[in-house]
C-alpha positions as CSV (number, residue, x, y, z in Angstrom):
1,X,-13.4,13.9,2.4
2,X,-14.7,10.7,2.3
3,X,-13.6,8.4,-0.7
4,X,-16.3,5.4,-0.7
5,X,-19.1,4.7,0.2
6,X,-18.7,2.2,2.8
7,X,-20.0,2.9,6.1
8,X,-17.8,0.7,8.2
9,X,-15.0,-1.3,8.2
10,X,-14.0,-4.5,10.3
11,X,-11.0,-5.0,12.7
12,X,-10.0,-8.7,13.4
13,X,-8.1,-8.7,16.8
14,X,-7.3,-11.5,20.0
15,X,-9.8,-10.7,23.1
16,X,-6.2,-8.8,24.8
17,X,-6.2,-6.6,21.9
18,X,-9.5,-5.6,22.0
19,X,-9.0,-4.9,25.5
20,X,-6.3,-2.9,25.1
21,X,-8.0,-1.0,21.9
22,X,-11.4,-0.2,23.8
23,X,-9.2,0.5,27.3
24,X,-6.6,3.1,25.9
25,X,-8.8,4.2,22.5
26,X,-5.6,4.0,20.8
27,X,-4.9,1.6,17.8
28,X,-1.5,-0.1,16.2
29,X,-0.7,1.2,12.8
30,X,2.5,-1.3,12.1
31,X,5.3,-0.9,9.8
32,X,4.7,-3.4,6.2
33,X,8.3,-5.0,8.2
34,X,6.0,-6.8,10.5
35,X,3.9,-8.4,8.1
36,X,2.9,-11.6,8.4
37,X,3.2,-12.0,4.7
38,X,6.8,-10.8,3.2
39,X,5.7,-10.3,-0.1
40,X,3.3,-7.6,0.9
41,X,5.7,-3.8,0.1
42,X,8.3,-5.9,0.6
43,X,9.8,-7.2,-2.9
44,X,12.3,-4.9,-4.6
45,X,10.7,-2.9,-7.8
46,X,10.4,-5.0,-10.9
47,X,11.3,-3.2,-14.1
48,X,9.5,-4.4,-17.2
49,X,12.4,-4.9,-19.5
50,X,15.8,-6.4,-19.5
51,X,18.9,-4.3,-19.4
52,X,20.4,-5.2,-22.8
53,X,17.1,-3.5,-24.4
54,X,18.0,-0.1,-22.5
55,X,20.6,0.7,-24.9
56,X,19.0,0.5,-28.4
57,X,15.4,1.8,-26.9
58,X,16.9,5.0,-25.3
59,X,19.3,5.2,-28.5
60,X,16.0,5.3,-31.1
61,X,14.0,8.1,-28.1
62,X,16.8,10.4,-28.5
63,X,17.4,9.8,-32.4
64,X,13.6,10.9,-32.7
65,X,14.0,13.4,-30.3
66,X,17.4,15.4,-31.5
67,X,15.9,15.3,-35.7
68,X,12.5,16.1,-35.0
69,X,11.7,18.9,-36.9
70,X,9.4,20.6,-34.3
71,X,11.0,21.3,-30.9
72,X,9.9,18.6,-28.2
73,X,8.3,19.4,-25.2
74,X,10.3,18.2,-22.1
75,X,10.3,18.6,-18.4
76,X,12.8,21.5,-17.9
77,X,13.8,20.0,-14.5
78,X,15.3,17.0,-16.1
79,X,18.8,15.9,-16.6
80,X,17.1,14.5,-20.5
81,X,16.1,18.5,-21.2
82,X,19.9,19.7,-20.9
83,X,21.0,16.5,-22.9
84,X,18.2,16.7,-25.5
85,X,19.2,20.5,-25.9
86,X,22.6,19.8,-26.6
87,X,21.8,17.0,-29.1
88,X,19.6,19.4,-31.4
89,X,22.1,21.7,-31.9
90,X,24.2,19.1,-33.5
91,X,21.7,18.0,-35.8
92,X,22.8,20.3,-38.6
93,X,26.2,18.9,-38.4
94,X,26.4,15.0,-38.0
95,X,23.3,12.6,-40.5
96,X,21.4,10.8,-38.0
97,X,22.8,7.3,-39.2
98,X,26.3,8.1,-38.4
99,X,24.8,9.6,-35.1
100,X,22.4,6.7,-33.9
101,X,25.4,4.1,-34.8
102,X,28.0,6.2,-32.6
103,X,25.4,6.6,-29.7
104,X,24.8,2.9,-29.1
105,X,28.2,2.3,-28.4
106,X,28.5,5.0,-25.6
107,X,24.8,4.4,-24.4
108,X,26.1,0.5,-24.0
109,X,29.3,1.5,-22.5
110,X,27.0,3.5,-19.7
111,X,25.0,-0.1,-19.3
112,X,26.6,0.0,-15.4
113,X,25.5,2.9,-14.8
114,X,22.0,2.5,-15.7
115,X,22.3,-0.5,-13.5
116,X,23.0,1.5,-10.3
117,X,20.6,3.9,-10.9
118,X,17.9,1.1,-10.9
119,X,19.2,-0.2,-7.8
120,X,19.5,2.8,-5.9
121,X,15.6,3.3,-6.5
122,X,15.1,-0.4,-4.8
123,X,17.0,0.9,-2.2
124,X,15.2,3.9,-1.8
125,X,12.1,1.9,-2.0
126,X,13.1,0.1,0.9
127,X,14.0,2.4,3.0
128,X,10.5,4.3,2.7
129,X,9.5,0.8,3.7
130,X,11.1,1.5,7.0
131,X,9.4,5.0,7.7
132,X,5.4,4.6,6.6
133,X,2.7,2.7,9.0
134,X,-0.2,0.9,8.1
135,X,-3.5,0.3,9.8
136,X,-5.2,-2.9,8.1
137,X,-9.2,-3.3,8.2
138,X,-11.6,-5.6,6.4
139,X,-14.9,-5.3,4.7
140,X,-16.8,-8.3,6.3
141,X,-16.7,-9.7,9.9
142,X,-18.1,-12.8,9.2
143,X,-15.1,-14.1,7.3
144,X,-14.2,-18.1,8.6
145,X,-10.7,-17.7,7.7
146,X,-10.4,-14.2,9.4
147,X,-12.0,-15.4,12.2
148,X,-9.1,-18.1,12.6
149,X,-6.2,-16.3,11.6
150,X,-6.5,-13.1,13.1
151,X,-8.8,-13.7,16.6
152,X,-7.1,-16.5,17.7
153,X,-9.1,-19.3,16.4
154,X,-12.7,-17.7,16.7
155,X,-12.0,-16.5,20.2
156,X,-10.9,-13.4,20.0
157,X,-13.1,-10.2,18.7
158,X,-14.2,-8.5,15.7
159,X,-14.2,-4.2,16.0
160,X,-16.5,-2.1,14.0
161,X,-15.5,1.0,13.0
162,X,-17.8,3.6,11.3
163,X,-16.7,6.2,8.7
164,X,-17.6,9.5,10.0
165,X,-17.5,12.1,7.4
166,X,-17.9,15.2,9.7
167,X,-15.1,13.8,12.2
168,X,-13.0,13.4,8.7
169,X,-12.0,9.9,10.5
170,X,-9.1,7.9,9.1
171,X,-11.3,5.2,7.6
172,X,-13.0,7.9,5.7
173,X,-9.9,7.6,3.1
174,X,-9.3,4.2,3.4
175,X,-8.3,2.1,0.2
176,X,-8.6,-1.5,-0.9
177,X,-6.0,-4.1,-1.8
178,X,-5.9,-5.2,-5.3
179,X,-5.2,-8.8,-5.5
180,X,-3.1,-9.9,-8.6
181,X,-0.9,-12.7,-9.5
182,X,2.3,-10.9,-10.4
183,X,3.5,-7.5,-8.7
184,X,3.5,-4.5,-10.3
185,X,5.8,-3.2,-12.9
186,X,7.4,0.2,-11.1
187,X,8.8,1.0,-15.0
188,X,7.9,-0.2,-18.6
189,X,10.9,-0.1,-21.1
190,X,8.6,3.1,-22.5
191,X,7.7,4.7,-19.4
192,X,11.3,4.7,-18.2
193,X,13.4,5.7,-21.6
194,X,10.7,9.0,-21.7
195,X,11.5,9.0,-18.2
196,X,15.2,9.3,-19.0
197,X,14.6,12.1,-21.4
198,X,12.0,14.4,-19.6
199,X,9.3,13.7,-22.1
200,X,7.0,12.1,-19.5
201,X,7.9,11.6,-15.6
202,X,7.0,8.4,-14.0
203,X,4.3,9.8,-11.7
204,X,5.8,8.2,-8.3
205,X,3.1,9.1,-6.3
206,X,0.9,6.9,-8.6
207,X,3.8,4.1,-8.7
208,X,4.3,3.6,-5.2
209,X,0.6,3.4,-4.3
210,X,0.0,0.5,-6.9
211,X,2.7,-1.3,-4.7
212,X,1.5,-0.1,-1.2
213,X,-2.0,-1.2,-1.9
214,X,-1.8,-4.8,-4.1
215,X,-1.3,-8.4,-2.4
216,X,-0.9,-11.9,-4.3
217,X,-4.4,-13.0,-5.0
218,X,-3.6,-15.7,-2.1
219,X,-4.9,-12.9,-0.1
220,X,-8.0,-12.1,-1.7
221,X,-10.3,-13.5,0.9
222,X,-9.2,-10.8,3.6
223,X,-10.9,-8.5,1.0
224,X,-8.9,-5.8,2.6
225,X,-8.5,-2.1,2.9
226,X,-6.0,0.0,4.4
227,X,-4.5,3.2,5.7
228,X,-1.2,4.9,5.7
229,X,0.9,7.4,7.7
230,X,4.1,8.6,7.9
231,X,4.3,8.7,11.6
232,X,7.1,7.4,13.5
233,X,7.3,5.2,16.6
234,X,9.0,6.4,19.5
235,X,12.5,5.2,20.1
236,X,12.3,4.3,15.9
237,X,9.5,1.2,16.9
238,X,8.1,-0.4,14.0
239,X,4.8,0.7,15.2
240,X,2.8,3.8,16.3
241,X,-0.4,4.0,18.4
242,X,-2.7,6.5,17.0
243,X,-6.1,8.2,18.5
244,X,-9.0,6.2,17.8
245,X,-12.4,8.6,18.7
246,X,-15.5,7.0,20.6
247,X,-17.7,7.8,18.6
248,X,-15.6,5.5,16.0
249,X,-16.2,2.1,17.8
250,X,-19.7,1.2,16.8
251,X,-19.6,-2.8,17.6
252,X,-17.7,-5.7,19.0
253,X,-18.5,-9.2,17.8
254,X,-17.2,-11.7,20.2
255,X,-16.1,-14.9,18.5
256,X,-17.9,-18.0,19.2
257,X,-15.1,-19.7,21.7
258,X,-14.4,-16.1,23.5
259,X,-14.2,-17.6,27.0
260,X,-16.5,-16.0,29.6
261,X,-13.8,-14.2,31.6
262,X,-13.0,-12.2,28.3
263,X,-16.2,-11.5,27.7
264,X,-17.4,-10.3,31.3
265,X,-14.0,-8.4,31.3
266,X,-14.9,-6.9,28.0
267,X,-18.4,-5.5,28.7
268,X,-16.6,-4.0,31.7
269,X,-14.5,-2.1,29.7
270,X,-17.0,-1.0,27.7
271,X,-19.1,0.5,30.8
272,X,-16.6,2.1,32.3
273,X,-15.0,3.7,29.5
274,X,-18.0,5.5,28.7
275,X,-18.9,3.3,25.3
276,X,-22.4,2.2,26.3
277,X,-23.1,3.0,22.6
278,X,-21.1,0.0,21.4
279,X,-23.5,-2.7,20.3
280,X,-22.2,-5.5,21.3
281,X,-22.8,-9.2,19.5
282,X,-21.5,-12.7,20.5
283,X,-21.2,-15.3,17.1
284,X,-22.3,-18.6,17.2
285,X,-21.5,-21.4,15.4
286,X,-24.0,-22.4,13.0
287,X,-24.9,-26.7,13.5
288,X,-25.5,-27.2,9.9
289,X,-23.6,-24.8,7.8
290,X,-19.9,-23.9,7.6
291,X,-21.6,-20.4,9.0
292,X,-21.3,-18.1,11.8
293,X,-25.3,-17.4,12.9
294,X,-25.0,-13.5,15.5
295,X,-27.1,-12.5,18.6
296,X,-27.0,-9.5,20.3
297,X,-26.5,-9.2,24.0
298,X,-28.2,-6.7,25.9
């Protein structure tokens, strides 16, 4: 099912990758390890709250919880539902002062362990880092910046790929970057105290896509999307080449410096491998304007 409405998506690459891309119809989906930014997946989860507000938050959600007159509706596969449980049938026989001023003494006391538990979920984080690929496109090929960082200086290539819905392609489901100025918050003191008590999971599903798909705002100008598998390399590579169908090459853009040995070698390619379809463009540099001006070649 397709999930936007673009119709195709742009693949920055060096004139050897290309090559090999259009040669082998096979593309790179690369771990978020080799990055060229290490911010990007690979920060460990912030929390929003500090640790010394855990105790007296979590104290006053189970104070609430254990007098409420009505019974509360928890997630029965929680560790908080047994606990919660236990806590109303005591209700009768302690007053919730005495209670709530007991309970923040042993909910302090198990301040360590709270600790661990939010570090084992950075390094769980982490190490689903370590198993999920990414293939990286962008929504414009006439980007200056693209055009130097990631084809070598304006003489490598630019791929078009086209969404096709009734091949269910990749791109089809493809999802863009939100660019922000501070990462997300994996847990707000809130989100993770009803957490705690089974009164409303943390969706992680939800959670780990808002970190999987949002760069610094440094990044904005890529204006990228991206994919995701859980694929692994052979021999545990970083990597894994992935299928890509004919049909989904729909254009090459050559840069403006592409020397003419990549290019000839290029439209070779092209003929022989059967993708006579591929419209193919060459970029030149606009004399008056920090612009790219595009000509097809026939």
């Amino acid at each position: 099912m397709k999930t936007h409405d673009k119709e195709y998506f742009y693949k920055y690459v060096t004139a050897g990758t290309a090559k090999k891309i259009i040669s082998n119809l096979h593309a790179r989906w690369s771990s978020p390890i080799l990055f060229n930014d290490p911010f990007d997946t690979q920060l460990k989860l912030r929390f929003g709250f500090e640790y010394d507000d855990l105790a007296q938050h979590l104290t006053s959600e189970l104070s609430k919880l254990m007098f409420s007159e009505t019974e509360p509706e928890l997630d029965t596969s929680t560790f908080g539902y047994e606990i919660v449980g236990s806590l109303r049938r005591l209700r009768k026989k302690i007053p919730r002062t005495k209670w709530e001023e007991a309970s923040k003494s042993v909910i302090k006391a198990e301040e360590k362990e709270f600790r661990r538990i939010l570090e084992e979920c950075s390094k769980d984080w982490y190490e689903f880092l370590l198993k999920f690929k990414v293939f990286c496109v962008a929504e414009e090929f006439d980007n200056l910046l693209m055009w130097a960082h990631y084809s070598e200086n304006h003489s490598g290539v630019v791929i078009r790929f086209k969404c096709i819905e009734k091949f269910d392609t990749v791109l089809c489901a493809a999802t863009p970057i939100n660019y922000q100025t501070e990462t997300p918050v994996y847990a707000s003191l809130d989100e993770f105290v009803k957490h705690l008590t089974g009164e409303n999971r943390i969706n992680i599903e939800k959670k780990t896509n808002e970190l999987i798909y949002t760069k610094s705002r440094h990044w904005s100008y890529e204006k990228e999307w991206r994919c995701i598998t859980d694929r692994e390399g052979e021999n545990n590579q970083e990597y894994v080449m992935l299928e890509i169908l004919p049909e989904e090459i729909d254009g090459l853009i050559m840069g403006c410096k592409i020397s003419d040995k990549d290019k000839e070698e290029i439209i070779n390619i092209l003929e022989a491998n059967g993708l006579k379809h591929v419209e193919v463009v060459i970029a030149k540099k606009n004399e008056y304007r920090f612009a790219l001006e595009f000509e097809k070649i026939t």
